[in-house]
C-alpha positions in Angstrom: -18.5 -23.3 10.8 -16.8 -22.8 14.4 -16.9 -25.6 16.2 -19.9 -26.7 18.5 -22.3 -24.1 16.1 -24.9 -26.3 14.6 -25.9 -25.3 11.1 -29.4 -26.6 11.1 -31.1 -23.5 10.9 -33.6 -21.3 8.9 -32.1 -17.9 7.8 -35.5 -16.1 8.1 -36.4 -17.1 11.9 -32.9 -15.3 12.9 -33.1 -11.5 13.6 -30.4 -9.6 12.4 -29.4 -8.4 15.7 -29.2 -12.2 17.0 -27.1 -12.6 13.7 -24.9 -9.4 14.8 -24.2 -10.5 18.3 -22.7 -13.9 16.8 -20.3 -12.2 15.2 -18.6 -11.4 19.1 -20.5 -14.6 20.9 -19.8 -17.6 18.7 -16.8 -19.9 19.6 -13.9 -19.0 18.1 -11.9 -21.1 15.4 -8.2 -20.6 14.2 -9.9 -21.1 10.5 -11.0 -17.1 11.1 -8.1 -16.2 11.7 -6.1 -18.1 8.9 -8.9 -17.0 6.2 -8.5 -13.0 7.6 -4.4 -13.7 6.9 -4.8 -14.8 3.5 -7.4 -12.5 2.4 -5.0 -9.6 4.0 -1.8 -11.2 2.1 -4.2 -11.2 -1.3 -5.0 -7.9 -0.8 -2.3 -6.3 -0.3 -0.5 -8.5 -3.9 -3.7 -6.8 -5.4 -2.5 -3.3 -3.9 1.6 -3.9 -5.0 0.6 -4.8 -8.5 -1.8 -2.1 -8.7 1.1 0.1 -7.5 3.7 -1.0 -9.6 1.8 -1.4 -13.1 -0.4 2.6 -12.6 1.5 4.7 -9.6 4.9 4.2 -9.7 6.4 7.6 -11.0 10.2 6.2 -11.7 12.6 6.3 -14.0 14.2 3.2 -14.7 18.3 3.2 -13.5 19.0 2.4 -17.1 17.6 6.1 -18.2 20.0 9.1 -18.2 17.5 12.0 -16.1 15.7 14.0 -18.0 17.1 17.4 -18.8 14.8 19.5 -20.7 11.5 21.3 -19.2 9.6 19.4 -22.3 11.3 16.1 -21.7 9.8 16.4 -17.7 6.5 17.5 -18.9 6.5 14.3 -21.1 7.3 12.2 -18.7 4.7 13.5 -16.0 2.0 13.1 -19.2 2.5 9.3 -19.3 2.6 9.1 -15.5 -0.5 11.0 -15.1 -2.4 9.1 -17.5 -1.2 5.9 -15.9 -2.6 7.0 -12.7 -6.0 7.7 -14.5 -6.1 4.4 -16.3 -5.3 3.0 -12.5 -7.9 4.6 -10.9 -10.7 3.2 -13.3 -9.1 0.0 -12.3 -9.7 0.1 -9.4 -12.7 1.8 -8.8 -14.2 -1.2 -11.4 -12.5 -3.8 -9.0 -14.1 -1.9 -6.3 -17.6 -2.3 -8.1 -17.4 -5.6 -9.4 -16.2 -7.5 -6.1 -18.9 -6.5 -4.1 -21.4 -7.6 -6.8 -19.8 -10.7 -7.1 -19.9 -11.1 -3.5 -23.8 -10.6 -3.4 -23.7 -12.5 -6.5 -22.3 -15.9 -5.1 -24.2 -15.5 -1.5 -27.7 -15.3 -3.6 -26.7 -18.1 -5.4 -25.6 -19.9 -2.7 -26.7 -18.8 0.7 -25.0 -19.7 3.8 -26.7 -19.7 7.1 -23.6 -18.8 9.0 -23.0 -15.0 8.1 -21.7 -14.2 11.0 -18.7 -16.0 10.2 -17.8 -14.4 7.0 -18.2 -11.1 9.1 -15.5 -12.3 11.9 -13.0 -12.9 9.1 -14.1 -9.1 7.9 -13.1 -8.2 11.3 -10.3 -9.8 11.9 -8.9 -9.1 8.6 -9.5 -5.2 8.9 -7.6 -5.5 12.7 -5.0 -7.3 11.2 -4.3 -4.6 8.3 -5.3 -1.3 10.2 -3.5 -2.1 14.0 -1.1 -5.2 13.6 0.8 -4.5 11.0 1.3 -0.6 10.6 2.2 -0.7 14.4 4.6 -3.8 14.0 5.9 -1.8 10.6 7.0 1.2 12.9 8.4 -0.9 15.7 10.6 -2.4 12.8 11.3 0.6 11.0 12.2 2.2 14.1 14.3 -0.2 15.4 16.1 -0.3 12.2 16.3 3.7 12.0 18.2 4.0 15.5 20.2 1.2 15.7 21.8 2.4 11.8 22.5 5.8 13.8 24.8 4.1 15.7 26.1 1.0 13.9 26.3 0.0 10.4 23.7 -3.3 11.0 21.2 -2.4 8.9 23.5 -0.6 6.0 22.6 -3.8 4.0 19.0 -3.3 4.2 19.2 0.3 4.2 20.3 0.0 1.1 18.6 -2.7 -0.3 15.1 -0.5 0.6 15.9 3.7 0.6 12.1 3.7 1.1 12.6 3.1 4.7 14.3 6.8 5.2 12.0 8.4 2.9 10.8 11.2 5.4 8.5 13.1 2.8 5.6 12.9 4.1 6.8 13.7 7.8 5.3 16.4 9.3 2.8 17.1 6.4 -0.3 18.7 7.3 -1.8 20.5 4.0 -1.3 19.6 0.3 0.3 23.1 -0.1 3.0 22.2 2.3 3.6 18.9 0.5 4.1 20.7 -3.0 6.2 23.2 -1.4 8.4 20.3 0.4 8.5 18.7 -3.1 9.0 21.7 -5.3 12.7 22.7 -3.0 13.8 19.5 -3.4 13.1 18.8 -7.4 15.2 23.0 -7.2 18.1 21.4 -5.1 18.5 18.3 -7.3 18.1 20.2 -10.8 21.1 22.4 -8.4 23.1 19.9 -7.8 22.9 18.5 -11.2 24.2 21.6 -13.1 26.5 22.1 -10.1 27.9 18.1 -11.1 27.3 18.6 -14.7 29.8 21.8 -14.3 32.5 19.8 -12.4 32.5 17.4 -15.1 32.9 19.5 -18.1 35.8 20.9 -16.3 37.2 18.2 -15.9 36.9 16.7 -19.1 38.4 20.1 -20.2 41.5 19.9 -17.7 42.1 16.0 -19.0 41.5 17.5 -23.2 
């Protein structure tokens, strides 16, 4: 509990609106903010492993790329049936931690609610305002300054996703596919256009 809130209280002589109001009223205590961090850093582990084990549609470097129209239709079987199997997952995590939540607070009820709804809060500030708008102050910074200087080559390299433009300017799905569709045609171009080169070399070298 925040400090100078006494907890000797009965749950059912509180309105919910005197409840509500503590939420902005009661003293605040850096533990809020500290639990709304580490709930934010857990969730978003949850949301990368999610992402890497169901909805990442790569090939590994190792793989040649696939050439044949079967071969690509393979491949975007197994990812679509990946993405399936990860959105069961996590609809049923979606399900369950909510019961679990209700679960525990039956079990054990606290009388200080409006504590567990300041770390809500905080930790939906942190994840919706903080840090997409420090993400694009970064990102930005790191985007103009490599237009003039090679600083940030390293990192640029390190993570491509930081010039992934893709979704830039995207207002309908239709556009998207379109956007997508021109640049799967100039990379299947540019591979025959390589795969051409090479075969005449390896004729001019024969």
């Amino acid at each position: 509990p925040a400090r100078g809130v006494t907890e000797d209280v009965t749950a059912l002589d509180r309105a919910v609106w005197t409840l509500v109001a503590e939420v902005v009223t009661m003293p605040w205590d850096v533990q809020a903010i500290i639990l709304a961090v580490i709930a934010d850093v857990v969730a978003r582990c949850l949301c990368f492993l999610c992402k890497v084990l169901f909805f990442t549609c790569r090939l590994p470097t190792s793989q040649p790329p696939l050439g044949t129209p079967e071969a690509k239709k393979d491949q975007l079987r197994v990812w679509h049936e990946m993405a399936i199997t990860g959105a069961w997952v996590c609809a049923t995590g979606a399900i369950v931690s909510p019961a679990l939540t209700v679960l525990v607070c039956a079990v054990s009820p606290q009388p200080r609610a409006s504590a567990v709804a300041r770390v809500f809060i905080v930790s939906l500030w942190l994840s919706h305002l903080v840090y997409p708008l420090c993400s694009a102050a970064l990102t930005t910074i790191a985007l103009a300054t490599a237009s003039r200087s090679g600083i940030f080559d390293g990192l640029l390299s390190a993570c491509p996703g930081i010039m992934d433009f893709l979704s830039v300017g995207v207002q309908t799905p239709q556009f998207l596919a379109w956007r997508v569709q021109r640049i799967c045609l100039e990379l299947d171009t540019m591979r025959r256009v390589y795969h051409q080169e090479t075969s005449g070399v390896q004729l001019a070298l024969s």
